[in-house]
C-alpha positions in Angstrom: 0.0 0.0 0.0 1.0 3.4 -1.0 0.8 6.7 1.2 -1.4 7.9 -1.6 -3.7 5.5 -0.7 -3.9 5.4 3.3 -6.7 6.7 5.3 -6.5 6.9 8.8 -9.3 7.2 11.5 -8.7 9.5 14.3 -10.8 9.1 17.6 -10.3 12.8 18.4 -12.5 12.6 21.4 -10.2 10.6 23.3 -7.4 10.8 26.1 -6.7 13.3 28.3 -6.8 16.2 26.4 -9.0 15.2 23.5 -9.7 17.4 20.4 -6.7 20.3 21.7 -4.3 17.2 21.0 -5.7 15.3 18.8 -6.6 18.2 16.0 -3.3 20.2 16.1 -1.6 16.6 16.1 -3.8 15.5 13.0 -3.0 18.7 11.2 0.8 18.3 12.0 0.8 15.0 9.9 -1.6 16.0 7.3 0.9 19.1 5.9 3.8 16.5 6.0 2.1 13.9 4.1 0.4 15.7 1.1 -1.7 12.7 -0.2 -2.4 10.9 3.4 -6.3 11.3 4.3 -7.6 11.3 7.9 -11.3 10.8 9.5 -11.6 13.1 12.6 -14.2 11.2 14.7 -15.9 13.2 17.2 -18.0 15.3 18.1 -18.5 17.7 15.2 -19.1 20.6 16.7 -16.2 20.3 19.1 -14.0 19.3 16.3 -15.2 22.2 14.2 -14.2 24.4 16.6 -11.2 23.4 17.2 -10.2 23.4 13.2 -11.1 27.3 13.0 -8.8 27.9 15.7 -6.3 26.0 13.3 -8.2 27.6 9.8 -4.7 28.8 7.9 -3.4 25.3 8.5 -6.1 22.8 7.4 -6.3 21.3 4.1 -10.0 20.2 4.2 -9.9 18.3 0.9 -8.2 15.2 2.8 -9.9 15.7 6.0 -13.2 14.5 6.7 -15.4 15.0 9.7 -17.5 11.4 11.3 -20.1 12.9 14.1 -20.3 10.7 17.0 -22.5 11.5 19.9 -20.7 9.7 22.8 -17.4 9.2 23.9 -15.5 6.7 26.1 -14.1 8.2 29.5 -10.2 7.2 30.9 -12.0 5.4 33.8 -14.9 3.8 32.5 -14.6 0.2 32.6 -14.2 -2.1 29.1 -17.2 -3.6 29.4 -19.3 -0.6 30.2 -17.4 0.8 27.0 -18.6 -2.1 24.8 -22.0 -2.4 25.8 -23.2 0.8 26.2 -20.9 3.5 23.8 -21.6 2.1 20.1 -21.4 5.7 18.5 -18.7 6.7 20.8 -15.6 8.2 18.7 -13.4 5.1 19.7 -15.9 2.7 18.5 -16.5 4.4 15.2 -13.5 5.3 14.9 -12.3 1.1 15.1 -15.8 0.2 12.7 -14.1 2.1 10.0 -11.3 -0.2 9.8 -13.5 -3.2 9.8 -15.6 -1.7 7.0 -12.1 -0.6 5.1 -13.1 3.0 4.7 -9.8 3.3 7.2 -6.5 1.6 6.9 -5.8 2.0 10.6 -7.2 3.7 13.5 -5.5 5.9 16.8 -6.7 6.3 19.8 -5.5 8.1 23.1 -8.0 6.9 24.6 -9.2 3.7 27.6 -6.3 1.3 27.2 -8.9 -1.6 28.3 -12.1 -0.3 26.6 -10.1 0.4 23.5 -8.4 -3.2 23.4 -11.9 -5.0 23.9 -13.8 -2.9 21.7 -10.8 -3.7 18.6 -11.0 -7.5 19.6 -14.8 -7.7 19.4 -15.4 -5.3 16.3 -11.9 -6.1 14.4 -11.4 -10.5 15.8 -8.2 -11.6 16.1 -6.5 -13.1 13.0 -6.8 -16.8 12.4 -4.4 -18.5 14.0 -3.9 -16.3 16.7 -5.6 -16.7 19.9 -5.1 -13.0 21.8 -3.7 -9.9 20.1 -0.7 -8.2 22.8 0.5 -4.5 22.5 3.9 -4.0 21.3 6.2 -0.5 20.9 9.4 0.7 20.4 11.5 0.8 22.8 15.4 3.4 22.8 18.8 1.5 23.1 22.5 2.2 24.1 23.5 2.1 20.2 23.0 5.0 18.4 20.1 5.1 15.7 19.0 1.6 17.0 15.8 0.7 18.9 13.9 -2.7 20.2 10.1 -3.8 20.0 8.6 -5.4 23.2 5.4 -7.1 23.9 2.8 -8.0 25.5 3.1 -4.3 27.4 -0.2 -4.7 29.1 -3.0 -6.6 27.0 -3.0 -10.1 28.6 -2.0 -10.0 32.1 -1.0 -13.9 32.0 -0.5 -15.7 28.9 0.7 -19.4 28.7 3.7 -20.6 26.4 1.4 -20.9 23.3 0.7 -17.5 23.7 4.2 -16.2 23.9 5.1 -18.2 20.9 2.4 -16.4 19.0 3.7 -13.2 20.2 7.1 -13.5 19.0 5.9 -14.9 15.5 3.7 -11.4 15.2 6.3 -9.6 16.6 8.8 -10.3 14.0 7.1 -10.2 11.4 6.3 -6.5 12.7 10.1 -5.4 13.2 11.1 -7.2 10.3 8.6 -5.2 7.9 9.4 -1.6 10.2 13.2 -1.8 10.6 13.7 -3.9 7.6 15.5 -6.2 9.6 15.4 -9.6 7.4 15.9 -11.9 10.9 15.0 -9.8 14.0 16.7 -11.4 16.9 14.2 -12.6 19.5 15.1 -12.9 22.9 12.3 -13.9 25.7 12.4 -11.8 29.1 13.5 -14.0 32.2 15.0 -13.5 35.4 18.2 -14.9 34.6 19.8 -15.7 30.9 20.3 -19.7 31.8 18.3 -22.4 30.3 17.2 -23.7 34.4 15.6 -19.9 35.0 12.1 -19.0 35.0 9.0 -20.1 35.2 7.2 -23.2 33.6 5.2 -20.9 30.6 8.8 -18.9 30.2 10.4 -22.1 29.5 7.9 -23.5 27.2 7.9 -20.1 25.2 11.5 -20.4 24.9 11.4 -24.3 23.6 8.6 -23.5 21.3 10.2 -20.7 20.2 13.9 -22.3 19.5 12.2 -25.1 17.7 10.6 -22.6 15.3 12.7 -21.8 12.1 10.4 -19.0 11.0 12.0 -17.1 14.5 15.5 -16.1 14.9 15.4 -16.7 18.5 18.6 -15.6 20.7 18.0 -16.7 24.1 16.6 -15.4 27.5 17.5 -11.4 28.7 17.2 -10.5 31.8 16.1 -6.9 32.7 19.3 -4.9 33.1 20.4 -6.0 28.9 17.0 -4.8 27.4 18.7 -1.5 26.6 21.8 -2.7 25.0 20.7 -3.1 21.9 21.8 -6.4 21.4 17.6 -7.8 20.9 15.2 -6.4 18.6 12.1 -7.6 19.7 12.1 -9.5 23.3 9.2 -11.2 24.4 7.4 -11.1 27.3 3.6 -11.6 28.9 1.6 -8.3 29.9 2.2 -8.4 33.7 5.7 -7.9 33.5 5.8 -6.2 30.0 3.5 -3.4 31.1 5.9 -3.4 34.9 9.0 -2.6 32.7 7.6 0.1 30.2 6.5 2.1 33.1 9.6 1.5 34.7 11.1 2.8 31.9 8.8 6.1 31.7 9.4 6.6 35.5 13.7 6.4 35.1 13.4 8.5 32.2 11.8 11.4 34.0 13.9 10.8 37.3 17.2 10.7 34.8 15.8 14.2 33.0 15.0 15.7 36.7 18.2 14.6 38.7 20.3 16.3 35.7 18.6 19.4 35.9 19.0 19.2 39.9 22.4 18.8 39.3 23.2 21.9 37.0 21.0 23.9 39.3 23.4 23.5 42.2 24.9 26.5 42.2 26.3 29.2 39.9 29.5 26.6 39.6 27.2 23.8 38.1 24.8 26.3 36.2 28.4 27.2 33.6 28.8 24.0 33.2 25.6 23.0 32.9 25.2 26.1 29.9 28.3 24.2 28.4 26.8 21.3 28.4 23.2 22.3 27.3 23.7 20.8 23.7 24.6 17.5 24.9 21.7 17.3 27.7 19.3 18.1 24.8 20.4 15.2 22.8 20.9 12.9 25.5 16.3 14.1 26.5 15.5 13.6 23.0 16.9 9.9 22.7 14.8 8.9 25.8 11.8 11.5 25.5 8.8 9.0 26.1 7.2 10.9 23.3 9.2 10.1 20.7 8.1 6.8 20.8 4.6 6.7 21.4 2.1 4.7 19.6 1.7 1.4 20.3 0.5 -1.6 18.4 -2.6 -3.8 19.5 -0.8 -6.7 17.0 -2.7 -10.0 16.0 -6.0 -8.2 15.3 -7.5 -8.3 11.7 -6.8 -4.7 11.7 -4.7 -1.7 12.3 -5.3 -0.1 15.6 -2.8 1.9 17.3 -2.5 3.0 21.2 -1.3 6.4 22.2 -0.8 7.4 25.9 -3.2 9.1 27.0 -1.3 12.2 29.0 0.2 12.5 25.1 1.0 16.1 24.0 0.7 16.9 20.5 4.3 16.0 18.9 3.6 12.0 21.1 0.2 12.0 19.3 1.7 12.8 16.3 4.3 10.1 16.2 1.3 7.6 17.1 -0.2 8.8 13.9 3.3 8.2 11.9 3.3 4.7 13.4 -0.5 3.7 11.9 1.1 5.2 8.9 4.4 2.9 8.8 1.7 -0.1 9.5 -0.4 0.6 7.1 2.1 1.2 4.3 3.3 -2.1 5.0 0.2 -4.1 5.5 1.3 -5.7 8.8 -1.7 -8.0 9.8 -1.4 -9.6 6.1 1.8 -10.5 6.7 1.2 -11.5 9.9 -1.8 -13.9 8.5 0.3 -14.7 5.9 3.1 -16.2 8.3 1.1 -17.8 10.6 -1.0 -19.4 8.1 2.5 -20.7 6.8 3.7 -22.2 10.7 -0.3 -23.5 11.1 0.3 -25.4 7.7 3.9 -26.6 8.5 2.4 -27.8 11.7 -0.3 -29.7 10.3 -2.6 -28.0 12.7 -5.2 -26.9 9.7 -5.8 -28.8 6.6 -3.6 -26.9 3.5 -7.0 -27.5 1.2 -9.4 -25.4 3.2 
């Protein structure tokens, strides 16, 4: 798929901020893309409003406006969500990717409502029994970056399901990073074969017996940012632990610096010397650089923003539907586990 041809559904209602994020986000990408199209879904009149305050910058030939007249709040619970918010912005927002009149749909919004809403509307692809959320994660190498999932979607998953997630997951860095053989590595307390738990080590044997995985081996937590994996695999509980572990040392890193400049007039000079290198070193591990995550093994693209995001995180959660969208990612996911199904005799090749 071209960029010519992508459409992307925005639920503009959701997240923290809503439409003051969403629509100066959704404007940001549509002037760098000149042939992308988006669906604002929202309230009109809110949305509306918002464009005028944005009137020199909006191209409205490629934006279109969907009128919802509900919306899904940060704490309401998933199944409250489903049952109840049909014409919320979220749920619109997800039915047109099921109906194809989207490529991909973004959402700042519920974590838990959004991720049951996209598995009841979208179903999981065959073959795969739970989709898992998977992002981008920064590394000790320069211009080099990791995927990690499941950061949250299935609190406990069993060996099977790990499996699964590392056969998505590849496929996903392999198509993004152009990365013919992704090296896998499965999360663990300790890199030696006798670690873990009984589902870790029957991930890890399912995995190594698979040759459609490039599998490395168990990483403990301290390598993850070495750069030496590019996708490690992991169940939700302890994937979702480690990204906001990550969030929380980022900001304490970013805070102590600035504490330690601030000193005194002594550490404030150097600190002005060194200005250029602190900006650098906030950009590699700005959180918002690399939001947008993936709800993966769904039969469509739907894509997770945070959602405190500002407008540049929202943004770059819009750039990721993109990048997924360009490269068809559940079709090649489908296509590769329809491949290890068949090699498995688990499905008959004629039907």
């Amino acid at each position: 798929m071209t960029l010519s041809d992508i459409t992307i559904a925005v639920d503009s209602m959701g997240g923290d901020h809503g439409p003051s994020v969403t629509i100066p986000a959704a404007l940001r990408v549509l002037a760098k893309h000149n042939t992308l199209r988006l669906i604002l879904v929202g309230d009109s009149e809110v949305l509306e409003q918002e464009l005028r305050a944005h009137q020199s910058t909006v191209d409205r030939s490629r934006l279109t406006i969907h009128h919802t007249s509900q919306r899904v709040e940060m704490d309401e619970s998933p199944a409250s969500a489903l049952r109840g918010k049909k014409d919320s912005s979220m749920r619109v927002a997800i039915n047109l990717v099921k109906d194809s009149t989207a490529d991909a749909c973004v959402s700042a919004g519920n974590t838990g409502a959004l991720m049951a809403t996209a598995r009841f509307v979208l179903k999981t692809l065959p073959g795969i029994d739970r989709p898992a959320i998977i992002s981008v994660f920064p590394t000790i190498i320069a211009g080099k970056s990791m995927h990690m999932l499941d950061l949250g979607a299935n609190v406990d998953s069993s060996g099977e399901h790990l499996f699964q997630f590392a056969v998505m997951g590849s496929v996903l860095v392999s198509a993004l990073e152009n990365i013919p053989e992704p090296k896998v590595y499965v999360l663990n307390i300790g890199a030696e074969d006798i670690k873990g738990n009984d589902q870790v080590k029957q991930a890890a044997q399912l995995i190594s017996q698979s040759n459609a995985i490039n599998y490395a081996g168990y990483i403990e937590g301290d390598d993850i940012y070495k750069g030496e994996a590019d996708l490690i695999v992991c169940d939700g509980f302890v994937g979702n632990v480690a990204l906001k572990t990550t969030e929380g040392v980022a900001i304490l890193f970013i805070k102590l610096l600035k504490r330690a400049f601030y000193q005194n007039i002594y550490t404030k000079l150097v600190g002005l010397l060194a200005k250029p290198i602190m900006k650098m070193l906030v950009k590699w591990i700005d959180p918002d650089r690399y939001n947008g995550a993936s709800l993966i093994g769904l039969q469509g693209i739907v894509i997770k923003s945070h959602g405190g995001a500002n407008i540049a995180a929202f943004a770059n959660a819009i750039e990721q539907a993109i990048a997924q969208a360009e490269k068809n990612i559940p079709q090649l996911i489908s296509a590769k586990v329809e491949h290890l199904l068949k090699a498995s005799s688990k499905i008959n090749p004629e039907e």
